[in-house]
C-alpha positions in Angstrom: 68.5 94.2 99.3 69.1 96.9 97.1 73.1 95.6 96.4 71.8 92.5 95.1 69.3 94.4 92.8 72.8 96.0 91.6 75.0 93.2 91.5 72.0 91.1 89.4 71.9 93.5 86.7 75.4 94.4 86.7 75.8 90.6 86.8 73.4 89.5 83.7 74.3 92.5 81.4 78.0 91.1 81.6 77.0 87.7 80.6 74.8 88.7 78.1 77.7 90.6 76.9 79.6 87.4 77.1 77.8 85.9 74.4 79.5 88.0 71.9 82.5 86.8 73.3 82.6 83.0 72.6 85.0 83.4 70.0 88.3 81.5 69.4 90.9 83.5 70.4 93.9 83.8 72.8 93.5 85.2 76.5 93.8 88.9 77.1 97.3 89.1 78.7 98.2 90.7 81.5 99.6 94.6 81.6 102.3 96.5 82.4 103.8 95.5 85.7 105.8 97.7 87.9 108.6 95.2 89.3 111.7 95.4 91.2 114.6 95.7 89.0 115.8 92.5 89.9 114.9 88.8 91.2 118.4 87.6 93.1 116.6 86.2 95.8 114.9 82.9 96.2 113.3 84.1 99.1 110.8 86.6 96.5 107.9 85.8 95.4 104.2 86.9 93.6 101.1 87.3 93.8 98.9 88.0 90.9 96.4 87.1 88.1 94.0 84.1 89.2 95.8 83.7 92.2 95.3 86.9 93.4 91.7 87.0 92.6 91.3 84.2 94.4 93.1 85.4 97.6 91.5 89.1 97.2 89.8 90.3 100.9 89.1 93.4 102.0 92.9 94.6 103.8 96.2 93.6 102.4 97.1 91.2 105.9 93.7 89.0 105.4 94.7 88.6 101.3 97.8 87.6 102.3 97.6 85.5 105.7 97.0 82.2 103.3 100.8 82.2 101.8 103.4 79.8 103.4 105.2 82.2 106.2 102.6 85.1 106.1 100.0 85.6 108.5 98.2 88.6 109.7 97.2 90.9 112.6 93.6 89.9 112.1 92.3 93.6 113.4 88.9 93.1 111.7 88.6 93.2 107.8 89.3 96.8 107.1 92.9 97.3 108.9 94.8 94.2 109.3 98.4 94.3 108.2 100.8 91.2 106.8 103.1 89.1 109.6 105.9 87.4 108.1 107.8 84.9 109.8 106.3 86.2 113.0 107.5 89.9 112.4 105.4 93.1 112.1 105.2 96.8 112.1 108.7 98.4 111.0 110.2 95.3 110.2 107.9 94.4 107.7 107.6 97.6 105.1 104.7 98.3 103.4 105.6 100.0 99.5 103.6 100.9 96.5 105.7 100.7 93.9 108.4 100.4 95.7 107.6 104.0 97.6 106.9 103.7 101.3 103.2 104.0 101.7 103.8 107.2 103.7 100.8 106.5 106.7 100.1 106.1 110.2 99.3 101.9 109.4 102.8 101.2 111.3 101.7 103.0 114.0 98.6 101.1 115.5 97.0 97.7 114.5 93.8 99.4 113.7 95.2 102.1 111.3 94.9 100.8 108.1 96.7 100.4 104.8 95.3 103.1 102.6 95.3 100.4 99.3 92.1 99.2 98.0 93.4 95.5 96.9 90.7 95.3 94.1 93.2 98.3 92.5 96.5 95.5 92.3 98.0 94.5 89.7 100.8 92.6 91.7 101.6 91.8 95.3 105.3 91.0 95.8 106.8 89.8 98.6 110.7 90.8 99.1 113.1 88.9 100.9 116.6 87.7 100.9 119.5 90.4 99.5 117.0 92.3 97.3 115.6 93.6 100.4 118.2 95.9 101.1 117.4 98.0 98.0 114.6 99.6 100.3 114.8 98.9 103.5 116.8 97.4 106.5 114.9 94.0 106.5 115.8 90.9 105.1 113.6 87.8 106.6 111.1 90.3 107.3 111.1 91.5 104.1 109.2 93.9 102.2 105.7 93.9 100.9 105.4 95.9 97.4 102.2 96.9 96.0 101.9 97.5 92.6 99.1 98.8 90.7 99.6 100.2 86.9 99.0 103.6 86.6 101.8 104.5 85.5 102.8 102.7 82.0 106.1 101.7 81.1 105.5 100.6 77.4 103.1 101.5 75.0 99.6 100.1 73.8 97.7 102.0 71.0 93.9 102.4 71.4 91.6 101.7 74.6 91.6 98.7 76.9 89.5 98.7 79.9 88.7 95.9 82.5 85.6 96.4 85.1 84.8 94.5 88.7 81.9 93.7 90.0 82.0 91.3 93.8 79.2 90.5 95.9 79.7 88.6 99.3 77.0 87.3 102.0 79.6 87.6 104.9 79.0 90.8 105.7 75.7 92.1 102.4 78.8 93.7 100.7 79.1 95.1 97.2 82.4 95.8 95.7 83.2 97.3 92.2 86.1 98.7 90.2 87.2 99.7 86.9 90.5 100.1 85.3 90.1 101.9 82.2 93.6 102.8 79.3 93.9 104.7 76.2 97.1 104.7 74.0 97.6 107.3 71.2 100.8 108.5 69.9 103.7 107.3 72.4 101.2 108.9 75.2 99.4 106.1 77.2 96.3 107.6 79.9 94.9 105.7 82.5 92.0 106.0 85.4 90.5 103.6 87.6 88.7 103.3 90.9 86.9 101.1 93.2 84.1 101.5 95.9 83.1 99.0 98.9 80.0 98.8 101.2 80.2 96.0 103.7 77.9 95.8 106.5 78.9 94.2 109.9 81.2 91.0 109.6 78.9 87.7 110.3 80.9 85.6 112.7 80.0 81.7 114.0 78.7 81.9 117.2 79.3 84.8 120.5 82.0 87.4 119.4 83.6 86.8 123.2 86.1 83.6 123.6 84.2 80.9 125.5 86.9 81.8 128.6 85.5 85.4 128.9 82.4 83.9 128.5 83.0 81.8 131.5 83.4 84.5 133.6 80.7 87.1 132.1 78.2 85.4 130.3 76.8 86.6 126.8 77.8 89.5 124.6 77.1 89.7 120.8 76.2 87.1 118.8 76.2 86.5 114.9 78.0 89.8 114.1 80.9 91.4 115.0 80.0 94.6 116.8 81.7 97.4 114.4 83.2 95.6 111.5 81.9 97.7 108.9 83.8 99.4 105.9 82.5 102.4 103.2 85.6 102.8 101.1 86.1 104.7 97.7 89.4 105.1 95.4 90.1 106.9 92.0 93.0 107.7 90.4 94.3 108.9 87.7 98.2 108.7 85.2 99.3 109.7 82.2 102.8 108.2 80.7 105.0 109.1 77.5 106.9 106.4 76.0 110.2 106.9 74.4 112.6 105.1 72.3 114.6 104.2 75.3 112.5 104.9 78.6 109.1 106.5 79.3 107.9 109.2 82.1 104.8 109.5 83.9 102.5 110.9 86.8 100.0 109.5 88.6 97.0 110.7 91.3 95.3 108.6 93.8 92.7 109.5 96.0 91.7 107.0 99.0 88.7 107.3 101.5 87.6 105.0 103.9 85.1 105.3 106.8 85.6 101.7 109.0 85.0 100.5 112.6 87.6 99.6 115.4 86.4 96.0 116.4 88.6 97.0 119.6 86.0 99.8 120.2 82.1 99.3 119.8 81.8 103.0 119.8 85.4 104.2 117.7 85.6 104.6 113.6 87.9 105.7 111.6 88.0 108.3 108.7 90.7 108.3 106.4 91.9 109.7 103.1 95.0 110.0 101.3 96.2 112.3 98.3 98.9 110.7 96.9 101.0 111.9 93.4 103.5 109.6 92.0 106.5 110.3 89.1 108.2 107.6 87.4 110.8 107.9 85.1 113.2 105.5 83.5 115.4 106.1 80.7 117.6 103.6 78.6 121.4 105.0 78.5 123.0 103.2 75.0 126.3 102.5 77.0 128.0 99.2 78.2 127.9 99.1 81.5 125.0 101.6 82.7 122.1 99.6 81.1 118.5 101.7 82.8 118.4 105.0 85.0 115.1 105.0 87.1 113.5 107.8 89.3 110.3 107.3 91.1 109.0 109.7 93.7 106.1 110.1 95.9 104.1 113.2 97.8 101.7 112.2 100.0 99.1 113.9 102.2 97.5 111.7 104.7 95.1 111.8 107.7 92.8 110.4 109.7 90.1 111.3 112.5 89.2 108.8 115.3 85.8 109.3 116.0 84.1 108.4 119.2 80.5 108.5 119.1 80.7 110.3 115.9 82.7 113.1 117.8 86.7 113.8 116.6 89.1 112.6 120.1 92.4 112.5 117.6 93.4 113.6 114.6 96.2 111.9 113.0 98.8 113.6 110.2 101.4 112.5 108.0 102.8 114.8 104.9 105.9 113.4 103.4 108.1 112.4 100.3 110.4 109.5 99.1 112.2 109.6 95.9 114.6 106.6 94.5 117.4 107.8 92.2 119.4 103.9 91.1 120.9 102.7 88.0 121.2 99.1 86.9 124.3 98.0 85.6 125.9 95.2 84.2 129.5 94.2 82.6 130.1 90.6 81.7 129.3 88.4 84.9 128.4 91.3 87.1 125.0 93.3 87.2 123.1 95.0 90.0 121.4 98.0 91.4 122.6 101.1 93.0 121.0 104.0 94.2 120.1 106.6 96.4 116.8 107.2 98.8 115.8 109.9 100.9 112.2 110.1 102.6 111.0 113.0 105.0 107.6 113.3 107.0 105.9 115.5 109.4 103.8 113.3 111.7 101.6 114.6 114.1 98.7 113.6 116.1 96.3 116.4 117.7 93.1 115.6 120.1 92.5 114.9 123.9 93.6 111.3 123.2 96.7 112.0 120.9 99.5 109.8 121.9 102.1 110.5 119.7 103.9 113.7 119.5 105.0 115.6 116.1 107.8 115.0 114.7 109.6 115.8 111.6 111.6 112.3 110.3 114.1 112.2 107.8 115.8 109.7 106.4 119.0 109.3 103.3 119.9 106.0 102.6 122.7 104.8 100.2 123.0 101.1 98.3 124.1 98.8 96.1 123.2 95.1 95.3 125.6 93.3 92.9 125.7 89.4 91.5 128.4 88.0 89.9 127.3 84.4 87.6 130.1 81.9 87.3 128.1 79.6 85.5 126.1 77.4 88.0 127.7 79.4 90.9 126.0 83.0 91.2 127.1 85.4 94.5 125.6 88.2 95.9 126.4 91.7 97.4 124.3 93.7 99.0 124.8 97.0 101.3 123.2 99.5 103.1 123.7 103.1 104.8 121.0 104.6 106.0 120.9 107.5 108.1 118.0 108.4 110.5 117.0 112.1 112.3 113.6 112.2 114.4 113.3 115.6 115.5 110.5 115.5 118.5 108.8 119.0 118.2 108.0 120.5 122.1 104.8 120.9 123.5 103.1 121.5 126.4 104.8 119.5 129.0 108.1 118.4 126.8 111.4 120.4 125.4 112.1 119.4 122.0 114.3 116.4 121.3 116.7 115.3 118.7 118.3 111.5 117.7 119.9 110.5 114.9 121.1 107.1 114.1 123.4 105.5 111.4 122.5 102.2 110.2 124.6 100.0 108.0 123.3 96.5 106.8 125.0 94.1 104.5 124.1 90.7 102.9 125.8 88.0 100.9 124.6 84.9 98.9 125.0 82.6 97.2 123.0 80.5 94.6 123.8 77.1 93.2 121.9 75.8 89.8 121.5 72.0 89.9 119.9 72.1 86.5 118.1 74.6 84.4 115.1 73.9 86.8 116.7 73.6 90.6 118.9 75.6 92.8 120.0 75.8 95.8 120.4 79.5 97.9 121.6 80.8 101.4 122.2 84.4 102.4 124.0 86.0 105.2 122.8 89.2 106.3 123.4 91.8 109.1 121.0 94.8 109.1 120.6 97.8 112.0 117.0 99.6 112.4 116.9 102.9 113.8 113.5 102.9 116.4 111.2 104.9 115.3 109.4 108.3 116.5 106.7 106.0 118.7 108.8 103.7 119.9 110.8 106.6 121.1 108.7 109.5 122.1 105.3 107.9 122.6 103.1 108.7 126.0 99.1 108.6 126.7 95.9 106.5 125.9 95.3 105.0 122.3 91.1 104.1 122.8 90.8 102.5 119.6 94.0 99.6 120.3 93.1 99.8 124.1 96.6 100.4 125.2 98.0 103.5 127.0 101.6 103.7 125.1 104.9 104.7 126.8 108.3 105.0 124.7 111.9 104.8 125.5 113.8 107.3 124.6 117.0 105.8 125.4 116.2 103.3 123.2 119.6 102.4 120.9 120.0 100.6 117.3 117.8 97.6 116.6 120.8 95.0 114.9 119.8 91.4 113.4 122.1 88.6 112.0 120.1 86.0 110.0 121.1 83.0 107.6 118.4 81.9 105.2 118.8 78.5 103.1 116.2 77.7 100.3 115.9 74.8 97.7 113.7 75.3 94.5 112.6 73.5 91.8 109.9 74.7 88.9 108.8 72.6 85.6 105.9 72.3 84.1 104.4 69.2 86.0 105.7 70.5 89.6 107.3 73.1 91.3 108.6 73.6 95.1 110.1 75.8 97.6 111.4 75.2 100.9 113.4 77.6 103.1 114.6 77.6 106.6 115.3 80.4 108.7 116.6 81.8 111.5 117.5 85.9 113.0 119.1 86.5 116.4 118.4 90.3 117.2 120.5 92.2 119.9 118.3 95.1 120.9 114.9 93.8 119.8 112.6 96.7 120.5 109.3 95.4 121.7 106.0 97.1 123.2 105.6 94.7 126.8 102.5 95.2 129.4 103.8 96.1 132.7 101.0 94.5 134.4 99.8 97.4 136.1 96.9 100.2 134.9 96.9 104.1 133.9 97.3 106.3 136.6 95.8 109.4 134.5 93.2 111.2 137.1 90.1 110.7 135.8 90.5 107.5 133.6 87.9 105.0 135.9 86.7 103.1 135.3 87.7 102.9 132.0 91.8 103.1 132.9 93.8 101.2 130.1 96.5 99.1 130.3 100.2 100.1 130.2 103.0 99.1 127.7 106.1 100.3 127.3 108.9 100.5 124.8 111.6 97.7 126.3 114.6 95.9 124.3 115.9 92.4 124.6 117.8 89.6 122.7 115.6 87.3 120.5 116.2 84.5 118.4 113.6 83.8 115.6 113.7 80.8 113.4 111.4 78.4 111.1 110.2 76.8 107.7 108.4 78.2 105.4 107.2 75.0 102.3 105.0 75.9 99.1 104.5 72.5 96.6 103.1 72.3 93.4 102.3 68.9 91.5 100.4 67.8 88.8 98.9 64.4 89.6 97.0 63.3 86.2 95.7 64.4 83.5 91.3 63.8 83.2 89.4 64.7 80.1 92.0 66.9 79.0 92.0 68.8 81.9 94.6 68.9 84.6 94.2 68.0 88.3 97.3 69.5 90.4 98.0 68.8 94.8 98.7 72.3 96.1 100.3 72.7 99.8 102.1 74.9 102.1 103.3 74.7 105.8 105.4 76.7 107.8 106.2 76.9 111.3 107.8 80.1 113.0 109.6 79.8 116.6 110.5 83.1 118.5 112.4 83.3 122.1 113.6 86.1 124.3 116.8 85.6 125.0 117.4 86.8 128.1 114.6 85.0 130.3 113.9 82.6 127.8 110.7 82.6 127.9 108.7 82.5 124.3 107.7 85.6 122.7 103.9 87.0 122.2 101.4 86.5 119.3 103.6 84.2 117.5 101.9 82.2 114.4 101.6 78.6 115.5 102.0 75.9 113.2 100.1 75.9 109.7 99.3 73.1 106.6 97.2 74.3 103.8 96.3 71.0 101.5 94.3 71.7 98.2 93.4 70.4 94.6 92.9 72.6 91.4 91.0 71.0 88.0 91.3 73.3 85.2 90.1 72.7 81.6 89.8 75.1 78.7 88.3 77.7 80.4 87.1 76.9 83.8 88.6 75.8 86.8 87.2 74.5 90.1 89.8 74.3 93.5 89.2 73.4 96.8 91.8 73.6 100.1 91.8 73.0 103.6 94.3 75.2 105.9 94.7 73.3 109.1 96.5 75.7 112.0 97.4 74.1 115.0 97.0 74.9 119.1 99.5 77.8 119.7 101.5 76.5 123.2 104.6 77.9 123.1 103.1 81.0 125.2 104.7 84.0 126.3 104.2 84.8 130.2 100.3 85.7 130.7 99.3 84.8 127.2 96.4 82.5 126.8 96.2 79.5 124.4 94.8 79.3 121.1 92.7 76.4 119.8 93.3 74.7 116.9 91.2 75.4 113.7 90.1 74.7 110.3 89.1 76.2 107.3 87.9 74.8 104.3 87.6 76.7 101.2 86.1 76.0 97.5 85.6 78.0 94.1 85.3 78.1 90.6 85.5 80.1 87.5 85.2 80.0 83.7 86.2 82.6 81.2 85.0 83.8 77.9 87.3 84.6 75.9 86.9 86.8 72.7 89.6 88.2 69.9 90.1 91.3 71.8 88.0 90.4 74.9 87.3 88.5 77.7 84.9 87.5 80.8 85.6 86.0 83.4 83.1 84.8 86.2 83.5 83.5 89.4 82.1 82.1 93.0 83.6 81.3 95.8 83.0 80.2 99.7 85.2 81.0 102.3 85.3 79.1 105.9 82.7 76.4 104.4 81.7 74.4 107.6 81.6 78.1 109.6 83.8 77.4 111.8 85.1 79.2 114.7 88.8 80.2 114.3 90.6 82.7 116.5 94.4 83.8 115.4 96.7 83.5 117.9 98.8 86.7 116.2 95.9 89.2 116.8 95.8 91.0 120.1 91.9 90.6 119.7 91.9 87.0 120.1 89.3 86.9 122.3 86.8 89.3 121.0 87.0 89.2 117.5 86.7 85.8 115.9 87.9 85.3 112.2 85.1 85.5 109.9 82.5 83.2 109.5 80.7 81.4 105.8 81.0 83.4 103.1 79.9 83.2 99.7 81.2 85.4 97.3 80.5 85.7 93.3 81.6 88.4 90.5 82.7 89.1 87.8 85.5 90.6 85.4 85.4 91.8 82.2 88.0 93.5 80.0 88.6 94.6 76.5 
C-alpha cells in the first residue's frame, strides 16, 4: 500500500497547489517539438498532447495498438513493439529523433524498446515518400520518437512540468518530471521518470480455454512474470543563435522486466545514449536550413534465468544525418546523407546470435514540386549494407554486402483548402539483416531455437498507396487503401520438427528458420472526426477508426501468420472549458484467414472511459485525470502475438494522475 500513501500526498499537494491556479488565463502551450523536416505525405500522422496522454501505456506497441492500421506484438506490457499494416521488426523502424534507436528490440519480441513513453513529447508515424529520408520502408513506415531535450528555440527563465500516475491493473506507480531553464541564448534541460508495476491482473486463467482443454488449470488472476522496475534521466543543454541553435543531450535508461514467455526469465537492460543536434539557417536562396544530428549509443542487456546471467546481449553503435532543405520557387525538399555502424554481440550458453560489426551509408533526396492544386513528389534512396560475421568457435568469418536503391513518386491533388486527394508509387529493396542471416541456437525467453539463411538475397517491395483527407473545424477524415507485393519476403517459418541439441529434453524448443517467398499485403486504414452538436457550450464530437489488413504468400497461397484481423473503434468526446469526459468501444473481430497450423482468435471487446479537467493559471497549469481501461474485464487475446494463448491482454484497470507545469 505504500504507493498509494505516495500517490495521495503527491496527489493532494498538487490540487491544493491548484487552488492558486484558478486564474483566467490562456493554456500553457506546448514546447519545442523535434519534427521531420517535412509533411509530403498524407500517409503521416501524430500523436501528442491529450491524445497522447490518453493513449500513454507502459511500451511504445500497447500506446499505439489503438490508432487505425497499428497494432502490436502484445509481448506483455514492458516489450511489445508497434505492427503497422501487418508488418514488424525491420520493416517498421523504430527512431528517436529521427536516429535509429540503436538496440537489440528488432531482434526478439521480448527485447524491448529502451523509451520510457511518459518522457514523449511526440509520437509520429512516417509513411508515404517521407519515409525514404530514413529508411527503406514506405507502408511500413517509420515510428519517430521525439522527446525535447534538445531545444531548438529559446525561452527565458524556468518552466518545469511534473507526472504523477497510479494504476490498479498491476499496484503501479509512475512518475516523471521535465524540468527547463533559459538564460542568455543558452536553454538547459533534465528530466526523468521511474515505474514500479507489480504483476499484470488478467480476467480469468492466463492459458487459452483450448490448452485448457487438454491440461487443466494454470494461473489465474495474474499473469505469471509481467512485472516492470524502470528508471530514466537525462540531461541537454542547447545554444540558440540568430539563425540555428546546437545542442547535446544524455539519457540514461534501466529497466528490470519479466518474459511472460518464461515464468523463470527477466531482463536487465540499460542504455547510455548522447545525442548532438545542430541546425543552422544559411541566408541564401535556395539552401534554406542545414541540419546535423548524431547519436552514440551503448546498450545491453542480461537475460537472467533464475536470477543467474544465460546471455548477455551488446550493441555499441552511431548514426549521424548530414541533409539540407532547399527550396526555389515551386520546388523544395530534403537531401542528405546517413551512415550508422554497430558492433552487436551476444555472449552466454544460450547466445544465438553471433557478433557482427554492421555498417551502413545511405544517400537521399525527397523533392515536391506545387503547381497550384497539383503537388508531385520525388523521393530516392541508396543505401549500402556490410555485415561482417566475426568467427568463433565452430564458424570462419563471413562477409555480405548489399546495395539497395528505393524510389517513390506522388502525387497530391487539393480539392479545396480543406481536402485532397494522394497516391504514391514506391519501390524499396531491404538488405536482411545479421539474424536473419547468421542466426543458430536456442532463444529461452521467445521459446524458439532460431536458424538463419545465409543465402538469403535482397528483400524488394512495390506498393501503391491512395488516401483522401479532409480537416475543418467541425470534422475531419482520413481514409487510405493499400497494398505491397514483396519478391523475396524474408520470413522466420516453424519447420514442424524439434531441436536436436543433445541434452535439450525435455525442454527441446521449436525450430524456425530464415525462408523467403512472394507476398501480397493490402488493406484500409479509416480515422473520422465529427462534431455532432453543441450542449451547454460544450462540444460533443463521434470519434471512429477501422482498418482491415490482408496478407498472402504468394507461392502456396495460403494466408500469412499473426496477421491483425479486422478492427472498429466507435467513441464520443464532451469537452467544455476545462474538462472533458470520452468514452469508446474498439470491437476486433474473429481472425479466420489462418496461416497453415495457426489457431483461431476470438472476437473481443473493449470498452474504455475517462475524464480530465485542467487548471489553468497566468503562467501555470494543472491538469487531473482518471481513466479505466477494458471496463467490463473482458478477455481479449491478439491474434498478432505469438503468445496468444498464454498471455491474455490485460484486464480492468483504473488509472488516475496528475500533471502540473509552470
Amino acid at each position: 500500500m505504500s504507493y498509494l500513501i505516495i500517490f495521495a500526498s503527491i496527489f493532494c499537494s498538487t490540487i491544493l497547489r491548484a487552488q492558486e491556479l484558478r486564474l483566467e488565463s490562456i493554456e500553457v502551450s506546448e514546447r519545442l517539438i523535434n519534427a521531420p523536416p517535412h509533411d509530403f505525405s498524407a500517409g503521416t500522422s501524430l500523436l501528442s498532447g491529450k491524445e497522447l496522454q490518453k493513449r500513454r501505456q507502459t511500451s511504445v506497441g500497447e500506446t499505439l495498438q489503438t490508432e487505425a492500421g497499428v497494432s502490436s506484438t502484445s509481448f506483455g506490457p514492458s516489450s511489445s513493439r508497434p505492427v503497422v499494416r501487418g508488418l514488424e521488426g525491420e520493416r517498421v523502424k523504430i527512431f528517436q529523433n529521427s536516429l535509429s534507436s540503436l538496440d537489440a528490440s528488432g531482434q526478439s519480441f521480448d527485447h524491448a524498446i529502451p523509451v520510457d513513453v511518459l518522457t514523449l513529447e511526440e509520437v509520429q508515424m512516417i509513411r508515404g515518400p517521407e519515409a525514404l529520408l530514413y529508411a527503406p520502408s514506405t507502408v511500413g513506415g517509420v515510428i519517430n520518437l521525439v522527446t525535447s531535450r534538445i531545444h531548438t528555440s529559446f525561452e527565458e527563465g524556468l518552466y518545469s512540468k511534473f507526472l504523477v500516475q497510479g494504476e490498479s491493473v498491476n499496484d503501479g506507480l509512475s512518475t516523471g518530471a521535465h524540468v527547463n531553464y533559459g538564460k542568455e541564448n543558452w536553454v538547459f534541460h533534465v528530466d526523468g521518470a521511474t515505474r514500479n508495476l507489480g504483476d499484470q491482473r488478467i480476467p480469468g486463467y492466463a492459458r487459452s480455454s483450448r490448452l485448457r482443454r487438454t491440461e487443466p488449470g494454470g494461473p489465474k488472476g495474474k499473469l505469471p512474470n509481467s512485472y516492470n522496475q524502470q528508471d530514466n534521466a537525462a540531461v541537454g543543454v542547447s545554444k540558440i543563435f540568430n539563425r540555428g541553435y546546437a545542442g547535446v543531450s544524455y539519457n540514461f535508461f534501466n529497466t528490470n522486466y519479466g518474459s511472460v514467455a518464461e515464468p523463470d526469465i527477466s531482463i536487465d537492460m540499460t542504455q547510455n545514449r548522447f545525442e548532438l543536434h545542430s541546425e543552422d539557417r544559411p541566408e541564401t536562396n535556395f539552401i534554406r536550413k542545414v541540419r546535423l544530428k548524431s547519436a552514440q549509443s551503448h546498450y545491453h542487456h542480461s537475460e537472467l534465468e533464475g536470477g543467474v546471467t544465460g546471455t548477455e546481449f551488446k550493441n555499441v553503435g552511431n548514426e549521424t544525418r548530414l541533409e539540407g532543405e532547399n527550396k526555389s520557387g515551386d520546388v523544395h525538399g530534403t537531401t542528405g546523407i546517413q551512415t550508422q555502424y554497430f558492433d552487436f554481440s551476444a555472449v552466454g550458453e544460450e547466445a544465438f546470435l553471433p557478433k557482427s560489426r554492421n555498417e551502413k551509408i545511405a544517400v537521399f533526396t525527397l523533392q515536391e514540386v506545387d503547381l497550384g492544386r497539383n503537388a508531385y513528389s520525388l523521393g530516392l534512396r541508396l543505401e549500402n549494407n556490410r555485415i561482417k560475421k566475426k568467427a568463433d568457435d565452430t564458424l570462419p568469418a563471413q562477409r555480405k554486402e548489399f546495395l539497395g536503391q528505393s524510389a517513390s513518386l506522388g502525387h497530391r491533388y487539393d480539392f479545396t483548402k480543406e481536402a485532397s486527394l494522394s497516391s504514391t508509387l514506391s519501390y524499396t529493396e531491404r538488405a536482411p539483416n545479421f539474424q536473419e542471416l547468421y542466426a543458430l541456437g536456442a532463444h529461452m525467453a521467445a521459446g524458439t531455437f532460431e536458424t538463419g539463411n545465409s543465402s538469403l538475397r535482397k528483400e524488394r517491395a512495390t506498393a501503391l498507396e491512395v488516401t483522401y483527407s479532409e480537416s475543418s473545424r467541425r470534422h475531419a477524415i482520413k481514409a487510405s487503401a493499400y497494398a505491397q507485393r514483396f519478391a523475396d519476403y524474408i520470413s522466420m517459418n516453424p519447420t514442424g520438427e524439434l531441436d536436436q541439441t543433445p541434452g535439450c529434453a525435455p525442454d527441446c524448443l521449436p525450430v524456425f528458420v530464415y525462408q523467403q517467398v512472394d507476398a501480397l499485403f493490402w488493406g484500409l486504414d479509416l480515422s473520422y472526426r465529427r462534431e455532432l452538436a453543441e450542449l451547454r457550450k460544450g462540444t460533443l464530437e463521434l470519434l471512429s477508426k477501422a482498418d482491415v489488413v490482408r496478407a498472402k504468400d504468394l507461392d502456396t497461397g495460403y494466408n500469412l501468420p499473426r496477421i491483425s484481423p479486422p478492427r472498429l473503434t466507435l467513441g464520443l468526446e464532451y469537452g467544455k472549458d476545462n474538462w472533458s469526459v470520452d468514452g469508446e468501444a474498439q470491437y476486433v473481430a474473429d481472425q479466420t484467414k489462418l496461416a497453415p497450423n495457426e489457431t483461431k482468435t476470438d472476437a473481443y471487446v473493449l470498452t474504455n472511459l475517462g475524464g480530465a479537467y485542467r487548471f489553468v493559471g497566468e503562467r501555470s497549469s494543472l491538469n487531473l485525470f482518471a481513466r479505466v481501461r477494458n471496463l467490463f474485464d473482458a478477455e481479449a487475446r491478439s491474434h498478432v502475438s505469438t503468445l496468444k494463448e498464454i498471455a491474455p491482454l490485460p484486464g480492468r484497470n483504473f488509472i488516475a494522475g496528475a500533471e502540473v507545469q509552470f
